[in-house]
N, C-alpha and C positions, 0 to 999 in steps of 0.2 A: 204073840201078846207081849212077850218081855222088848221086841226089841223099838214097841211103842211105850215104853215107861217114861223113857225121858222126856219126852212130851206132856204125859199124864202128870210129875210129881215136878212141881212150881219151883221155882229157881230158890236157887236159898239167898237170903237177904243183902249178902255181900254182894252178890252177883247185880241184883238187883241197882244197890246202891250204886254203885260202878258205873253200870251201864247209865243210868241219869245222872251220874253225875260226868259222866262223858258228852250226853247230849246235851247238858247246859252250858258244860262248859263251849263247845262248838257253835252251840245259838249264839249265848254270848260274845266270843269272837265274831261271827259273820254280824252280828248287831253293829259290833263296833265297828267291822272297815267298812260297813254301809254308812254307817253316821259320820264318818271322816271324809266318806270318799263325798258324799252331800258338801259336807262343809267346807272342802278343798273347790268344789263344783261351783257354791256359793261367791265364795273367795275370788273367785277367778273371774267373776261373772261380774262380780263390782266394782275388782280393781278395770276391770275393762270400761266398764260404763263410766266408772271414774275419771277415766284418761282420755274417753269419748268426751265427756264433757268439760272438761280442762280445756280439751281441744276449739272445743264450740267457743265457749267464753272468751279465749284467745282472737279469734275471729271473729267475734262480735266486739270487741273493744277497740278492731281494727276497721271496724264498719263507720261509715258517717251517722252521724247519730242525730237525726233527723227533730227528736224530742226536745234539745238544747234550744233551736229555733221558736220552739213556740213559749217555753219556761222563760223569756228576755223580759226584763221589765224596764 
């Protein structure tokens, strides 16, 4: 019987404290390098699309531009 007490008799308050305030601290952190690591993922993803269509516009202002023909007055 005694050497299930520690079981039986609830943490004392510090303990307690401690331990949550461990696991929020840890949520916290994995919170934040999930929301960075998004926002780096973001970043990345529209400086590409950005430089994708840079690219396009480039080649399209080097296309005949078939619309000037009919705009003649």
């Amino acid at each position: 019987m005694s050497k299930n007490l520690p079981y039986i008799i609830p943490a004392t308050p510090s303990e307690v404290d401690e331990t949550f305030g461990a696991y929020q601290t840890t949520h916290q952190f994995y919170h934040e390098v999930r929301e960075r690591s998004e926002f780096r993922r973001h970043c990345d993803w529209y400086y590409t699309t950005a430089m994708q269509h840079r690219q396009e516009l480039e080649r399209m202002r080097g296309e005949l531009n078939i619309f000037r023909w009919f705009r003649r007055s």
